[in-house]
N, CA and C atoms of all chains as a GROMACS GRO file, in nm:
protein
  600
    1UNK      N    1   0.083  -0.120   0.000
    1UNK     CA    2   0.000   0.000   0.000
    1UNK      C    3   0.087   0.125   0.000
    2UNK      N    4   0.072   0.200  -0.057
    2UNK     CA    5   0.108   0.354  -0.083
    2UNK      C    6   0.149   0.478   0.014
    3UNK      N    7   0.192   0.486   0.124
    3UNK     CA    8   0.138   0.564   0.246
    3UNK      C    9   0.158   0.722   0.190
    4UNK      N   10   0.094   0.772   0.270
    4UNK     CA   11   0.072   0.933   0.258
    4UNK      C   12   0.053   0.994   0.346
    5UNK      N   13   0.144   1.122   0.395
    5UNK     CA   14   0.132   1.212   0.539
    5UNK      C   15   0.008   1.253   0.577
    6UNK      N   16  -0.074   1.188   0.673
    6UNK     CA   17  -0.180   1.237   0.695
    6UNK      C   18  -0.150   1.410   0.705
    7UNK      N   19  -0.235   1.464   0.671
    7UNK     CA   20  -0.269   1.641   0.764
    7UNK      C   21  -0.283   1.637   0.905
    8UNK      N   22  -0.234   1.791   0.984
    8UNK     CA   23  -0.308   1.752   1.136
    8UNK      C   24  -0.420   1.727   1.164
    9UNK      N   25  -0.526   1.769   1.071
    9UNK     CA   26  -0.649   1.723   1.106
    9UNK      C   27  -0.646   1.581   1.060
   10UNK      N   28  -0.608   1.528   0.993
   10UNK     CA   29  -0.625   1.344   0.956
   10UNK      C   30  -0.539   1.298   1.106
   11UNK      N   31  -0.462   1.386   1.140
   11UNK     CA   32  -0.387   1.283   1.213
   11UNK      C   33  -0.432   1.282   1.376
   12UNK      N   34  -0.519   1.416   1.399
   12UNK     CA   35  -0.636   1.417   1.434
   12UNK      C   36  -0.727   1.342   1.526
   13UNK      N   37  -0.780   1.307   1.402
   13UNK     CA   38  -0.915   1.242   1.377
   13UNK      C   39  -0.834   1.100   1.410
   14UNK      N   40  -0.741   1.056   1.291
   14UNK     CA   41  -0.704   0.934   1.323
   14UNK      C   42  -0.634   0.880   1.498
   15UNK      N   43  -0.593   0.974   1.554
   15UNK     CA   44  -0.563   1.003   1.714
   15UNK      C   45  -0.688   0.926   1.812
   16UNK      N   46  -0.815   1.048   1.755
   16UNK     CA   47  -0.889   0.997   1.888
   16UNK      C   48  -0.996   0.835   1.821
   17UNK      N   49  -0.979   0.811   1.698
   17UNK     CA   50  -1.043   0.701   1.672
   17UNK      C   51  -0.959   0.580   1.725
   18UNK      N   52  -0.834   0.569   1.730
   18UNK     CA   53  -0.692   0.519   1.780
   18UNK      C   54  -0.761   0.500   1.911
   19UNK      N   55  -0.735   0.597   1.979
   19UNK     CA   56  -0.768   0.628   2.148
   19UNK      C   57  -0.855   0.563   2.178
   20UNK      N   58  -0.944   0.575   2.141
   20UNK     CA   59  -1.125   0.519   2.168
   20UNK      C   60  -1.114   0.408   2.198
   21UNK      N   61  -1.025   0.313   2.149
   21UNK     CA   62  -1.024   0.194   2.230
   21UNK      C   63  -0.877   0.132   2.275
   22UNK      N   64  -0.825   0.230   2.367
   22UNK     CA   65  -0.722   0.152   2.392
   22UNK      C   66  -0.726   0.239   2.566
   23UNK      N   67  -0.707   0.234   2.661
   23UNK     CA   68  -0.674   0.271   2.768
   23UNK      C   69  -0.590   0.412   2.765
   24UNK      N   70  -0.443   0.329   2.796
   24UNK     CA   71  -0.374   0.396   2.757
   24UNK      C   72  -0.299   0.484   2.639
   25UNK      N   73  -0.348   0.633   2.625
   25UNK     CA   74  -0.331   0.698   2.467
   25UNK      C   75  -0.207   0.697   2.390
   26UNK      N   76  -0.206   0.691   2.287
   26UNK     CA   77  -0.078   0.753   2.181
   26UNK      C   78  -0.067   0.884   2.165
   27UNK      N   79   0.004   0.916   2.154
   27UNK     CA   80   0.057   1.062   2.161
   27UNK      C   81   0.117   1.110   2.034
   28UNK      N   82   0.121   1.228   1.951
   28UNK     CA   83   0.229   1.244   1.902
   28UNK      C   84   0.372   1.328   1.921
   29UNK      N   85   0.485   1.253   1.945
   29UNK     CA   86   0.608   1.300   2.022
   29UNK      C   87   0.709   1.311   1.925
   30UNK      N   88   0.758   1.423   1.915
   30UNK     CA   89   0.896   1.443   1.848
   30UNK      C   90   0.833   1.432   1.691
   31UNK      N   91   0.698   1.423   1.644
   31UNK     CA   92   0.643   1.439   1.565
   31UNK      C   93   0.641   1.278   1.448
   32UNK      N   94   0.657   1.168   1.588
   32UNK     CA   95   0.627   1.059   1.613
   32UNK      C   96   0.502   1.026   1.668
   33UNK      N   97   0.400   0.903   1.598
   33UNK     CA   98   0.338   0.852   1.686
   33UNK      C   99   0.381   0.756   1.794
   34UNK      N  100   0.375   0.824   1.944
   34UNK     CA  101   0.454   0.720   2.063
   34UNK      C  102   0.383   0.710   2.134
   35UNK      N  103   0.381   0.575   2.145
   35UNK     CA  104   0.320   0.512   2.312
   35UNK      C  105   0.411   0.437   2.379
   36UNK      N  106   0.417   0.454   2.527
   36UNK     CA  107   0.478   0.366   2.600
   36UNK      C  108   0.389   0.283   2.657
   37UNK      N  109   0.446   0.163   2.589
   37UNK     CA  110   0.357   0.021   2.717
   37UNK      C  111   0.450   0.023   2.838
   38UNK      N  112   0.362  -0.050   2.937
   38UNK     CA  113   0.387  -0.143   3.045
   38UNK      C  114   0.327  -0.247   3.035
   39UNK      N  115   0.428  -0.352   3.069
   39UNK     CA  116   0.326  -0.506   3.127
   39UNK      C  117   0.403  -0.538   3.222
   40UNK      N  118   0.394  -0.697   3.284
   40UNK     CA  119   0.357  -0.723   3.392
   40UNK      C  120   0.557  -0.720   3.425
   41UNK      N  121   0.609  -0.787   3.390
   41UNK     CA  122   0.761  -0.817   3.320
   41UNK      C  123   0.788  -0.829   3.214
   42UNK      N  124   0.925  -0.879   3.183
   42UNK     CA  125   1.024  -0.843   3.078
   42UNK      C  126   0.993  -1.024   3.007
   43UNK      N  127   0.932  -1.113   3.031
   43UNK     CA  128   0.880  -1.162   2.953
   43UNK      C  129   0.796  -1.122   2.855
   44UNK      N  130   0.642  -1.068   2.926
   44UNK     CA  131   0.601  -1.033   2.893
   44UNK      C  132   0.609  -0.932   2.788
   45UNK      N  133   0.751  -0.806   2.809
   45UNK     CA  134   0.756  -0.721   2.741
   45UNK      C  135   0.828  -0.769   2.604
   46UNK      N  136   0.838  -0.893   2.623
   46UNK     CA  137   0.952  -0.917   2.487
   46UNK      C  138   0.832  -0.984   2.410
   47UNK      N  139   0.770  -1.052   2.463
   47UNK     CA  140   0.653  -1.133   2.426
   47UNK      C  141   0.560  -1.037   2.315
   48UNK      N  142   0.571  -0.944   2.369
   48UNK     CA  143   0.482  -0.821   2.300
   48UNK      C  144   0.595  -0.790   2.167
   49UNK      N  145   0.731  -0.771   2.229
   49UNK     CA  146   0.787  -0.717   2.098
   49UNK      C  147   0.823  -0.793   1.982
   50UNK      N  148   0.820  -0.965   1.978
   50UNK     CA  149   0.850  -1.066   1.927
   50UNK      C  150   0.691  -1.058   1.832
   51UNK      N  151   0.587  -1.028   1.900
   51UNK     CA  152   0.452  -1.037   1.815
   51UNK      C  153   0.484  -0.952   1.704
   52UNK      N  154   0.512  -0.824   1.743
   52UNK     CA  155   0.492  -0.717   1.703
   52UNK      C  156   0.661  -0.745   1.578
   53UNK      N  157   0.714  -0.778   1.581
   53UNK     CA  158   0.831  -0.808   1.516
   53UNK      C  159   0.822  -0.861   1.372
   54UNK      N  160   0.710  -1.013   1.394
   54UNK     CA  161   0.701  -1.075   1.324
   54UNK      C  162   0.630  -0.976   1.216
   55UNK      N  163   0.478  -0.909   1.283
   55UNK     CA  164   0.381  -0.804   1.186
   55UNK      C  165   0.471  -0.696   1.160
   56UNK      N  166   0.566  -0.663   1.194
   56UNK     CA  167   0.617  -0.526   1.109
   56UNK      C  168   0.739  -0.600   1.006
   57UNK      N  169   0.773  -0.687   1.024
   57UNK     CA  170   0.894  -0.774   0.938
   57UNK      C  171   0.808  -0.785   0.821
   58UNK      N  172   0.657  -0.839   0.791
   58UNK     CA  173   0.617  -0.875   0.638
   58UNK      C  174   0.525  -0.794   0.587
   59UNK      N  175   0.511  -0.668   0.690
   59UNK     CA  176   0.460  -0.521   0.619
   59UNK      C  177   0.592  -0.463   0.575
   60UNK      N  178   0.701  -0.478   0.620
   60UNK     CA  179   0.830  -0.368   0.619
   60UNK      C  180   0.792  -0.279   0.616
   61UNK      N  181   0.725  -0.231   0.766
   61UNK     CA  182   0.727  -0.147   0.822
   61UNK      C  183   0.787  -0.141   0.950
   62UNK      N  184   0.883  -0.098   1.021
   62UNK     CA  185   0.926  -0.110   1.135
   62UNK      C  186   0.935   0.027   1.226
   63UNK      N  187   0.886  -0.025   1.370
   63UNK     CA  188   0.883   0.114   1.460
   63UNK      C  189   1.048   0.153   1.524
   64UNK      N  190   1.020   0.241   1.563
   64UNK     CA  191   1.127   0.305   1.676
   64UNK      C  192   1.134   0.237   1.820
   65UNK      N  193   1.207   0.146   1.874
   65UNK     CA  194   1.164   0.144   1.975
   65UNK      C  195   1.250   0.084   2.118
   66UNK      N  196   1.205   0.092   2.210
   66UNK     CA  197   1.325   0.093   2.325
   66UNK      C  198   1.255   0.017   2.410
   67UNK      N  199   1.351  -0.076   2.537
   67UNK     CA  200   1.264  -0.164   2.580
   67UNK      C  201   1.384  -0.163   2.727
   68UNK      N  202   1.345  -0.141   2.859
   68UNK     CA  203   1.408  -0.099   3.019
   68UNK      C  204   1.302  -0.217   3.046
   69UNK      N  205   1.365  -0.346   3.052
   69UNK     CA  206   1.244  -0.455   3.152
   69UNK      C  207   1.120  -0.466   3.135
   70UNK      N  208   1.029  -0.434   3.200
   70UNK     CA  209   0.852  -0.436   3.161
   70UNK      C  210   0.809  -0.273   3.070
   71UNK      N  211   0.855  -0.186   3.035
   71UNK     CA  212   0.878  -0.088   2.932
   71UNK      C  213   0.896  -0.104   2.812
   72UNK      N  214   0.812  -0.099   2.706
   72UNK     CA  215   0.848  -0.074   2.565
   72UNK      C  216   0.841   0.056   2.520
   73UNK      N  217   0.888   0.149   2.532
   73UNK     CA  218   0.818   0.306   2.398
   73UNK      C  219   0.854   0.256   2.277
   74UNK      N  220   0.728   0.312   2.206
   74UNK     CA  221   0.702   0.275   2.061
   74UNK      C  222   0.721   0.410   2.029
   75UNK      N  223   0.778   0.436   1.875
   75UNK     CA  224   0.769   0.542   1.826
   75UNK      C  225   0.746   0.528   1.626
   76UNK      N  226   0.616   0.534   1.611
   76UNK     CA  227   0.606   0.527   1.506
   76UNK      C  228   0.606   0.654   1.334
   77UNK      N  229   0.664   0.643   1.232
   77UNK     CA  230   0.721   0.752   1.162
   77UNK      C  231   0.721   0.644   1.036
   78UNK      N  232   0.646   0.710   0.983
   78UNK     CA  233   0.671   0.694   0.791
   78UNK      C  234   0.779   0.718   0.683
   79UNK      N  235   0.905   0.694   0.669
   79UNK     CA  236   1.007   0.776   0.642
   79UNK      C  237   0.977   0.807   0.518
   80UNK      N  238   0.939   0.777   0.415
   80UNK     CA  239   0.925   0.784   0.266
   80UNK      C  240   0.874   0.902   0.289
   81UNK      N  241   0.783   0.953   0.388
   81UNK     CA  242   0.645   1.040   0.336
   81UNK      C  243   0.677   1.157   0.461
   82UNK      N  244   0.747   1.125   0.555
   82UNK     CA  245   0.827   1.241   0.626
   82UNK      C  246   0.741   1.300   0.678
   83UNK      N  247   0.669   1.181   0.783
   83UNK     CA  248   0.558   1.222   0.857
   83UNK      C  249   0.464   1.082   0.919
   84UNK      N  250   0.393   1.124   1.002
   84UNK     CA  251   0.253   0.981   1.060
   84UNK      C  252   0.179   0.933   0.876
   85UNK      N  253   0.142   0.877   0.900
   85UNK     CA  254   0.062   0.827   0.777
   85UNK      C  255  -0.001   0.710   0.829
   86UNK      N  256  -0.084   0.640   0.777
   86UNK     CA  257  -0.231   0.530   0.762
   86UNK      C  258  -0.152   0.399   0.850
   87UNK      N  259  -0.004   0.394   0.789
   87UNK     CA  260   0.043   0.293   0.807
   87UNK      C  261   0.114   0.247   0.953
   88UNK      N  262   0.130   0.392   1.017
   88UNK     CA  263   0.172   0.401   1.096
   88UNK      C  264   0.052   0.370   1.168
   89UNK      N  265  -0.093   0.441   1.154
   89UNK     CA  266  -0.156   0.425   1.247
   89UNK      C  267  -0.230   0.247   1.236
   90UNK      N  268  -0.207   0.174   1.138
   90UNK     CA  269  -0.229   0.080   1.074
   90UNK      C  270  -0.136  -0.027   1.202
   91UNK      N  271  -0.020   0.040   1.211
   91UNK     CA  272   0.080  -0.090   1.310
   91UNK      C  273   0.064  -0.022   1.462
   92UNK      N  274  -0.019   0.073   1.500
   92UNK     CA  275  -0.007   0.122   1.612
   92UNK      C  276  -0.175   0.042   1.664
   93UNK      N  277  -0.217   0.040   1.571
   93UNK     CA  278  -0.365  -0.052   1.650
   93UNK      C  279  -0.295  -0.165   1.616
   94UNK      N  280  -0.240  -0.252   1.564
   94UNK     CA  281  -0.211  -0.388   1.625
   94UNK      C  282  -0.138  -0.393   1.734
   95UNK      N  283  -0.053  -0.323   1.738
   95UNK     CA  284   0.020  -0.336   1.894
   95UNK      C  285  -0.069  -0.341   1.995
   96UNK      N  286  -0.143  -0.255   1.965
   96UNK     CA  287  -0.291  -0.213   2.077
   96UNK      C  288  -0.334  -0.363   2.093
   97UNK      N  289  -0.378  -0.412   1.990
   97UNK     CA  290  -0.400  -0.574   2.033
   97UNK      C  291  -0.301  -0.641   2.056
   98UNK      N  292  -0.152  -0.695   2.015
   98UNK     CA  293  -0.079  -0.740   2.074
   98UNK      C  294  -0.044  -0.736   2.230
   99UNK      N  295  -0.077  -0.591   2.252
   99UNK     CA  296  -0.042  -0.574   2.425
   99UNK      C  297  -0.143  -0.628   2.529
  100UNK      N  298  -0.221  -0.682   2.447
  100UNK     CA  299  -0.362  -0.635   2.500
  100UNK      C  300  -0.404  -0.797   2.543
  101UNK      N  301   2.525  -1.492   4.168
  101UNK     CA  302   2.619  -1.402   4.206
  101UNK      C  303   2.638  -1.274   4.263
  102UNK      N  304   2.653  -1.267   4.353
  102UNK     CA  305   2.650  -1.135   4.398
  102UNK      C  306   2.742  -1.044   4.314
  103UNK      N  307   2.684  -0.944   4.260
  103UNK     CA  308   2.773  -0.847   4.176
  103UNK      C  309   2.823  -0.721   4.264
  104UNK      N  310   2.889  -0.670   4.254
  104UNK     CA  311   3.018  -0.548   4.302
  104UNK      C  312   2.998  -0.418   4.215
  105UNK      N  313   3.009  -0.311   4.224
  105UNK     CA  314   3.007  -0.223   4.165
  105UNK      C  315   3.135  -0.214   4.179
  106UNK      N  316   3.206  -0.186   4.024
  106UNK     CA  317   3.359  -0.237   3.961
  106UNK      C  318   3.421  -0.067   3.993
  107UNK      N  319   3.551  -0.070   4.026
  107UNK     CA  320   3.597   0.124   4.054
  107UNK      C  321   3.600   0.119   3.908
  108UNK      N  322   3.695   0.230   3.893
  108UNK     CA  323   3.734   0.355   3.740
  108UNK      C  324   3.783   0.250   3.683
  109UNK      N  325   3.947   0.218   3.796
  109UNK     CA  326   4.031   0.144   3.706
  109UNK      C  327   3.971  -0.018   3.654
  110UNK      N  328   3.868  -0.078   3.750
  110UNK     CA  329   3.827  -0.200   3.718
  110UNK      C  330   3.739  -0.176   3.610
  111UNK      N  331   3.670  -0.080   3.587
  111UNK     CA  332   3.595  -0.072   3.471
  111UNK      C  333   3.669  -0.089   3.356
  112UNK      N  334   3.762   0.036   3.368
  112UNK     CA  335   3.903   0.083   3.228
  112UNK      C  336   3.979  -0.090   3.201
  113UNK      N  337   3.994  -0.204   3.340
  113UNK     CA  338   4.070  -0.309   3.241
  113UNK      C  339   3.965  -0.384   3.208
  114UNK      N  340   3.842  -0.417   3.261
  114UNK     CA  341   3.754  -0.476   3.196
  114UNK      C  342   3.722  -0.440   3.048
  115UNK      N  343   3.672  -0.327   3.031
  115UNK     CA  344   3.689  -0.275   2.897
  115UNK      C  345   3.781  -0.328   2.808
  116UNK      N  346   3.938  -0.297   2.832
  116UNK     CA  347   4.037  -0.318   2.746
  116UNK      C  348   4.041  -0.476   2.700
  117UNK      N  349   3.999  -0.560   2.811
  117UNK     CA  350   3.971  -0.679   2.783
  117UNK      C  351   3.830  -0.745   2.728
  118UNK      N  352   3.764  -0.697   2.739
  118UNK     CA  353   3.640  -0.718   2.630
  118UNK      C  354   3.644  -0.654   2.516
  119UNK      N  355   3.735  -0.534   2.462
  119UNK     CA  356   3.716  -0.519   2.374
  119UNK      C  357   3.858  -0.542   2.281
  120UNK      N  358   3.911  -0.581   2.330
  120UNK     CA  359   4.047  -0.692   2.264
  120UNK      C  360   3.985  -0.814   2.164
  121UNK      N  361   3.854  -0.833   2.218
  121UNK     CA  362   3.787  -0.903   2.098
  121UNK      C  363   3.704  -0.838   1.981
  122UNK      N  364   3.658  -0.751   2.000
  122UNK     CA  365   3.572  -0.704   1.920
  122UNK      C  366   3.626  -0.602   1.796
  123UNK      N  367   3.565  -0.607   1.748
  123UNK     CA  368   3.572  -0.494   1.626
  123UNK      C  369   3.540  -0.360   1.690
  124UNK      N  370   3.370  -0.326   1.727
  124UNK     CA  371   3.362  -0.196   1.751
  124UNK      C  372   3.358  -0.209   1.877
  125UNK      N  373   3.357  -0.079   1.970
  125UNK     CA  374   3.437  -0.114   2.137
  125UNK      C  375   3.332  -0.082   2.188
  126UNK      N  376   3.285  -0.142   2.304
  126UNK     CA  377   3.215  -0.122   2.417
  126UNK      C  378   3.273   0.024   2.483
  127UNK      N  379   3.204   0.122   2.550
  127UNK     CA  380   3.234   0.284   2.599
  127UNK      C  381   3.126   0.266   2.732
  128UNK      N  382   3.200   0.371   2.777
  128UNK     CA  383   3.125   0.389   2.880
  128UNK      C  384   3.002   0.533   2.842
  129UNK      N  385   2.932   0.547   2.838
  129UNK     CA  386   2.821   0.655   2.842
  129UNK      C  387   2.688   0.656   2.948
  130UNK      N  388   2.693   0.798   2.988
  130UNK     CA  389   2.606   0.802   3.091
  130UNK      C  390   2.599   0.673   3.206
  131UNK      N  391   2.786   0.652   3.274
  131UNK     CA  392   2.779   0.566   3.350
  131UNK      C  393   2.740   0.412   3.320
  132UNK      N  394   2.709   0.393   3.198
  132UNK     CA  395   2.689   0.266   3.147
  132UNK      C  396   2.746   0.234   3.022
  133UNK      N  397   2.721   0.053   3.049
  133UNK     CA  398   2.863   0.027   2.957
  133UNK      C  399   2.785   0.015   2.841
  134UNK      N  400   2.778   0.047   2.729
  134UNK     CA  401   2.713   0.073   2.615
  134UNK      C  402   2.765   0.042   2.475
  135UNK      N  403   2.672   0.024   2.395
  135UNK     CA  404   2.739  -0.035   2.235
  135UNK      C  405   2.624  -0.014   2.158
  136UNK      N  406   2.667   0.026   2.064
  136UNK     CA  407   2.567   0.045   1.921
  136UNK      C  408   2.623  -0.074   1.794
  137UNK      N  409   2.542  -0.204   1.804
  137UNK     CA  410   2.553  -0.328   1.722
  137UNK      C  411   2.478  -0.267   1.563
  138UNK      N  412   2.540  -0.310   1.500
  138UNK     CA  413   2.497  -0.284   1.364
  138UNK      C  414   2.449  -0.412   1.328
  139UNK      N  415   2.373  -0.437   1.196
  139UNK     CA  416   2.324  -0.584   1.154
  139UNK      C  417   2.285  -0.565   1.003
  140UNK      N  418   2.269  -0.658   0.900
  140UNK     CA  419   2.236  -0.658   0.775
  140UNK      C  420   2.103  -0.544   0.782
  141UNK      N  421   2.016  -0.638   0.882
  141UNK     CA  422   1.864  -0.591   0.837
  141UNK      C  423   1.830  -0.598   0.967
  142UNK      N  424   1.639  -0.575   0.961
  142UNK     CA  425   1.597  -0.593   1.087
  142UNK      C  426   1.584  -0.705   1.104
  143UNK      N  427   1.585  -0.862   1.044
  143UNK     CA  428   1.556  -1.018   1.105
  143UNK      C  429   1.666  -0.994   1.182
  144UNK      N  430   1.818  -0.972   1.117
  144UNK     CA  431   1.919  -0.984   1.166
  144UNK      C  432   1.945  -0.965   1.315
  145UNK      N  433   1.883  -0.778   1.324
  145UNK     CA  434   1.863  -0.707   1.427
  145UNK      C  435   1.796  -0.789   1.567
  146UNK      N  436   1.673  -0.810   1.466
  146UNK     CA  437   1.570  -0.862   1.596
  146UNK      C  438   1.659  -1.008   1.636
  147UNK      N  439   1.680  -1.064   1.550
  147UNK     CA  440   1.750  -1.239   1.609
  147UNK      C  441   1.827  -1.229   1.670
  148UNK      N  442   1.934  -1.124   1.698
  148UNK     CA  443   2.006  -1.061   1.784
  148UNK      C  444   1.957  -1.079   1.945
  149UNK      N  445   1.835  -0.966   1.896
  149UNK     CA  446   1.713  -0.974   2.036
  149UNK      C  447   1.701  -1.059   2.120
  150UNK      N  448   1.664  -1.166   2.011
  150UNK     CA  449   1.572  -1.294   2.078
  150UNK      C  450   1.696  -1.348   2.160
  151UNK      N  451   1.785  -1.437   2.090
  151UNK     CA  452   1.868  -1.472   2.123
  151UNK      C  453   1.884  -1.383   2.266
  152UNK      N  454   1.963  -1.277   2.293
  152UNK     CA  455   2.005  -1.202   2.401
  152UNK      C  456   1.891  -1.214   2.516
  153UNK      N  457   1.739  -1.201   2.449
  153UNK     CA  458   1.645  -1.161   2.556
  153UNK      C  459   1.606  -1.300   2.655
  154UNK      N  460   1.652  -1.394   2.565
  154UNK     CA  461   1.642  -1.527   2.651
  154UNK      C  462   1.789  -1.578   2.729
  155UNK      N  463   1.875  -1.504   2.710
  155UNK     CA  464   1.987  -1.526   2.806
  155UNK      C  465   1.926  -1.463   2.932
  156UNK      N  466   1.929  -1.282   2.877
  156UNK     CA  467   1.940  -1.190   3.032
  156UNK      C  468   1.831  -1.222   3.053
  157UNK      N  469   1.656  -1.299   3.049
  157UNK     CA  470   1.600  -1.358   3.116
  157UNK      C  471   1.656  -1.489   3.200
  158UNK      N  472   1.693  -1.573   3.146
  158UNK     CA  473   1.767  -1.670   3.217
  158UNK      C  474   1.844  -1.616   3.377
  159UNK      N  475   1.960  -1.526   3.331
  159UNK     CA  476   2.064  -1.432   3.454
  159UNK      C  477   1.942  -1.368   3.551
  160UNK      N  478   1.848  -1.290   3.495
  160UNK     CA  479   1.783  -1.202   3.532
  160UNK      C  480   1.849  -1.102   3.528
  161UNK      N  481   1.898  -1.045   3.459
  161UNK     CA  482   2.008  -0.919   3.415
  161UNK      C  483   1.914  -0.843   3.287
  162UNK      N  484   1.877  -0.794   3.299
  162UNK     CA  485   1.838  -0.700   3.155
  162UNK      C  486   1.885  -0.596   3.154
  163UNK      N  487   1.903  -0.610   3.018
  163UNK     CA  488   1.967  -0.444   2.914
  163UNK      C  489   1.850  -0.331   2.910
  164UNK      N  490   1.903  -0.186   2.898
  164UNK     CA  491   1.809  -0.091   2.835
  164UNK      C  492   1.895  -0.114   2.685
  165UNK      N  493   1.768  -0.120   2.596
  165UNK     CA  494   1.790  -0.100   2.480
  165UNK      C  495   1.706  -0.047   2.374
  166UNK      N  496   1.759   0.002   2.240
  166UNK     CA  497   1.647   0.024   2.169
  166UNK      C  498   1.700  -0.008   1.996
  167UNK      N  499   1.578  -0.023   1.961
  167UNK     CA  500   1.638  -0.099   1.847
  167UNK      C  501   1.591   0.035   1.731
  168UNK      N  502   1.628   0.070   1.563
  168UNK     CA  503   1.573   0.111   1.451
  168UNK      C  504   1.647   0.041   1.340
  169UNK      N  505   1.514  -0.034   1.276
  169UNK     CA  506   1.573  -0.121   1.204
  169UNK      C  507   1.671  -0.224   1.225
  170UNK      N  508   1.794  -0.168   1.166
  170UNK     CA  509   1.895  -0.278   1.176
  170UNK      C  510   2.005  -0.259   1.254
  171UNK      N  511   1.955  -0.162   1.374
  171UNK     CA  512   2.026  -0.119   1.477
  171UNK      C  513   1.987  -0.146   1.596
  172UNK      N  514   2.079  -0.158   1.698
  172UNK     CA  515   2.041  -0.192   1.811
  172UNK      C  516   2.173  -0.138   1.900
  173UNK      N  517   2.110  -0.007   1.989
  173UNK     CA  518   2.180   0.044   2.090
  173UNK      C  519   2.156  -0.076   2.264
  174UNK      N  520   2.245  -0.068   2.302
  174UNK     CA  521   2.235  -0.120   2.430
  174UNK      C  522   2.353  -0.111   2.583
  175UNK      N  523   2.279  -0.037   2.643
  175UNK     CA  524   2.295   0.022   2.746
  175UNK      C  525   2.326  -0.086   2.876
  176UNK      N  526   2.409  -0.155   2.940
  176UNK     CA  527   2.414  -0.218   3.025
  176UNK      C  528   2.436  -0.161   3.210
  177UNK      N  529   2.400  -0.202   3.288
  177UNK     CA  530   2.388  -0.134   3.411
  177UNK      C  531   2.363  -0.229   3.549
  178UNK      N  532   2.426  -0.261   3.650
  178UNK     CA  533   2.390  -0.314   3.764
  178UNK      C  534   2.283  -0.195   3.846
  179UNK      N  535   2.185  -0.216   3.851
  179UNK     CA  536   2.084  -0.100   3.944
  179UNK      C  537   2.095  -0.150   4.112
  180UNK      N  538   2.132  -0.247   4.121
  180UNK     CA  539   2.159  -0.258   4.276
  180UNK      C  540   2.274  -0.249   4.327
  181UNK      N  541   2.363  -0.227   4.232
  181UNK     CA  542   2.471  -0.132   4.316
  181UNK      C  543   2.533  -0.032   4.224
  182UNK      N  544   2.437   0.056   4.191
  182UNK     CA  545   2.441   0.172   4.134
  182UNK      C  546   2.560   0.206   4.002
  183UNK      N  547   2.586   0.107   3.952
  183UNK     CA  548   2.700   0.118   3.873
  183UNK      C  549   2.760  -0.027   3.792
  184UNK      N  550   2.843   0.012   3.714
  184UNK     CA  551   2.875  -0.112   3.624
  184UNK      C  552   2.928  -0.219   3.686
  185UNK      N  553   2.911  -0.367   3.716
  185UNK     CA  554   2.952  -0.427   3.759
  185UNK      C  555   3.017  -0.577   3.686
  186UNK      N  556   3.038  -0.690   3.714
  186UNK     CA  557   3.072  -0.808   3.634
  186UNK      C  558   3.001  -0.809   3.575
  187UNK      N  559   2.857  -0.853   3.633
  187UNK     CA  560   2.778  -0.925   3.562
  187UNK      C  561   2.707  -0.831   3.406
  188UNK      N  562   2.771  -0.670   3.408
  188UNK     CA  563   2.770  -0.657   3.251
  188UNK      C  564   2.850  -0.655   3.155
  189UNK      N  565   2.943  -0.693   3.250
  189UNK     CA  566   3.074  -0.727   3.133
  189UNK      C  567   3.015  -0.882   3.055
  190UNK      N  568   2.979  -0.966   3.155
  190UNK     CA  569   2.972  -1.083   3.132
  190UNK      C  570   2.855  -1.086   3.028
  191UNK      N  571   2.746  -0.999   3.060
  191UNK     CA  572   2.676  -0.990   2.975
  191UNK      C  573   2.687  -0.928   2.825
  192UNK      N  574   2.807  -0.840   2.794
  192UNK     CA  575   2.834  -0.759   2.681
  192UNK      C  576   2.913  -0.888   2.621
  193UNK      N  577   3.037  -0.943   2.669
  193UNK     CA  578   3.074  -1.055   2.608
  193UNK      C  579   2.967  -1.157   2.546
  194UNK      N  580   2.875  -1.184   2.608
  194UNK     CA  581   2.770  -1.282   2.534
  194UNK      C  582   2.706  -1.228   2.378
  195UNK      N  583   2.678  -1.084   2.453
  195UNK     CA  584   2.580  -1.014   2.320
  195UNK      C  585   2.721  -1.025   2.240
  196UNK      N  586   2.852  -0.984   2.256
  196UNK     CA  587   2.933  -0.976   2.132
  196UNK      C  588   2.916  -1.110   2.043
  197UNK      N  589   2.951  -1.223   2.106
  197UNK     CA  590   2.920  -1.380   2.055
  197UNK      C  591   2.787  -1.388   1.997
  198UNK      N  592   2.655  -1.335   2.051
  198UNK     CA  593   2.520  -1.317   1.984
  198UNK      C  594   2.529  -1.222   1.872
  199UNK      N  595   2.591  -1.144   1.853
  199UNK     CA  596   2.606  -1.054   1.752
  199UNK      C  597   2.690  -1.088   1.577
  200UNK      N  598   2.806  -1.219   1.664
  200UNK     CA  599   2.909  -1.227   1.598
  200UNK      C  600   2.883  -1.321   1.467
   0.00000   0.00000   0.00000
């Protein structure tokens, strides 16, 4: 699929539809979409990043991301399009279910 | 094992001796012993991961780290005695062999 810099209003809109079902919000940081998980431990937290590994390996799409024990920050960025785009918000709701 | 928080000079020969093997050198930054691993790609990157994340689960030692793409920074640290100790030397030697 094609990605394209959402606008602030797409990115927006795409924010609180994101939000609406996840607890804890995404943010956009450093003009990144970032969320930091917690889970229970560092099983767990790898458990999450091993899911999430496999789904961004055969989109080739891959996030930003850092991992201190039960801590992951995610930081997601479109580089082609030099900005958030569909795709980003596309791998930021699966994580939402991966963590979940 | 009970780990030690290592002085200046035990840090400085540990160093010289872990990195007598390596290509690029282990440094000290922000008090921790630190390395930026390079890799083909991200499988490369992440298999790196896995591999490592099931050792320092094993020790119970975990790294701060963060990965982009086919990079992977990692930050090593004893938190119970405030400073670098064996058990991240012992641990940087492994990741070098996981890396290698």
């Amino acid at each position: 699929m094609t990605a394209h810099k959402l606008s602030e209003l797409g990115v927006s809109n795409a924010l609180k539809s994101l939000n609406s079902e996840t607890v804890s919000p995404w943010v956009i940081e450093d003009g990144k979409l970032t969320k930091l998980f917690q889970f229970k431990d560092f099983q767990h937290a790898f458990g999450f990043m091993t899911m999430s590994a496999l789904y961004v390996e055969k989109k080739n799409h891959h996030p930003e991301w850092s991992n201190t024990y039960n801590k992951v920050k995610v930081q997601l960025i479109t580089h082609d399009v030099g900005g958030v785009s569909e795709k980003d918000f596309d791998l930021a709701k699966r994580m939402d279910r991966f963590a979940g």
